[in-house]
C-alpha positions in Angstrom: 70.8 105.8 44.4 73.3 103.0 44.7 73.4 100.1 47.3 76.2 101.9 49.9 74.3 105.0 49.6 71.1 103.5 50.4 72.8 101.2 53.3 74.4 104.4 54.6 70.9 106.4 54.7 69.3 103.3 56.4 71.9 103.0 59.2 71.9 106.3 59.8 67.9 107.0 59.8 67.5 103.7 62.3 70.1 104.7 64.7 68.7 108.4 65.1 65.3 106.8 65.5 66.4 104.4 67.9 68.4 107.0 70.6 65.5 109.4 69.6 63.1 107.1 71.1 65.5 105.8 74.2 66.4 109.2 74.7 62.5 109.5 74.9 61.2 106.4 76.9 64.2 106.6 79.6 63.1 106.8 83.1 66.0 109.2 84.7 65.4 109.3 88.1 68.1 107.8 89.9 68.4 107.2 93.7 70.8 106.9 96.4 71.6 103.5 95.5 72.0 104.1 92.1 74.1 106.2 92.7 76.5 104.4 95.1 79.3 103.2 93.7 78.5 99.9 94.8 74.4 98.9 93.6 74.3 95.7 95.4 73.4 97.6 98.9 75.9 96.6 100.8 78.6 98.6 102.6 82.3 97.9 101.2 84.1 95.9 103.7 87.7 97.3 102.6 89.4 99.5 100.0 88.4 99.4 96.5 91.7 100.5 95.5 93.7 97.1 96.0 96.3 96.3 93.6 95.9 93.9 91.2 99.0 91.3 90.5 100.5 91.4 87.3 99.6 88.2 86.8 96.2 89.5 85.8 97.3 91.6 83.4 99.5 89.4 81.6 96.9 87.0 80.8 94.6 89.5 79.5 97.8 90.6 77.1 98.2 87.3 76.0 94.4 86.7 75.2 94.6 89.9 73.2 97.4 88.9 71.7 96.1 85.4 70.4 92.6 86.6 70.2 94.2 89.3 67.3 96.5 86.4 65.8 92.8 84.9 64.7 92.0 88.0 63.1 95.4 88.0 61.0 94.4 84.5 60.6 91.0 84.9 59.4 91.4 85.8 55.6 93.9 82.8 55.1 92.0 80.7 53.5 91.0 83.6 50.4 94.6 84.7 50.5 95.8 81.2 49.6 94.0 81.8 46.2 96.3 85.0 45.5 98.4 84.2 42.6 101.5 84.0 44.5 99.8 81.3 47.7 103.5 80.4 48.9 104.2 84.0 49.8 100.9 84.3 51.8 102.0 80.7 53.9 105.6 82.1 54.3 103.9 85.0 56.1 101.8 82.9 58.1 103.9 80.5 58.8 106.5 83.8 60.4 103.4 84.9 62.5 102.4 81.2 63.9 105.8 80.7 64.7 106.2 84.3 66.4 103.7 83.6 68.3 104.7 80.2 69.3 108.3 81.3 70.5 107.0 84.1 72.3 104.3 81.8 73.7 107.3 79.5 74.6 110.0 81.7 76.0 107.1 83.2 78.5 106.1 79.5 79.3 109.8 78.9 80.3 110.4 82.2 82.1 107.2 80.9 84.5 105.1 83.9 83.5 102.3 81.6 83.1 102.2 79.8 86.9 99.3 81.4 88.6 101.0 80.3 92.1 104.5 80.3 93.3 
């Protein structure tokens, strides 16, 4: 039996054994305030079904966007022992700078004031 097989076997023997035994030890027995859509007890004071501003979701965008440029990012620094390393910065050096102008342009269209 080789390493992945073994690895594979492992995982998936310890993660039936686990829900087997959660499945097992879990106390089910929920209430009324359980089941509320609010578990902090109190009463909603007005609509849960406000709008958010778009604001909101533009920042998450952009943190998903940056937070994945570190991910492209990440292997950089094996890549530049490829035997063509000037290639791998040319395509880094395109997504940094991708980013950056796109980074820019929303700076400049005001996308990033929270208040107006």
């Amino acid at each position: 039996m080789n390493m992945v097989t073994f690895m594979l076997l492992l995982s998936f023997t310890l993660c039936t054994i686990l829900t087997t035994i959660n499945f097992w030890l879990a106390q089910m027995n929920p209430d009324t305030e359980k089941l509320s859509p609010y578990e902090c007890g109190f009463d909603p004071l007005g609509s849960a079904r406000l709008p958010f501003s778009i604001r909101f979701f533009l920042m998450a965008i952009l943190f998903l966007l940056f937070d994945l440029e570190i991910a492209l990012l990440l292997p950089l620094p094996w890549a530049i022992q490829l035997p063509q390393p000037l290639l791998t910065l040319l395509w880094t050096s395109m997504i940094l700078l991708l980013l950056t102008l796109g980074l820019a342009y929303e700076w400049m269209q005001g996308g990033l004031e929270w208040a107006e």
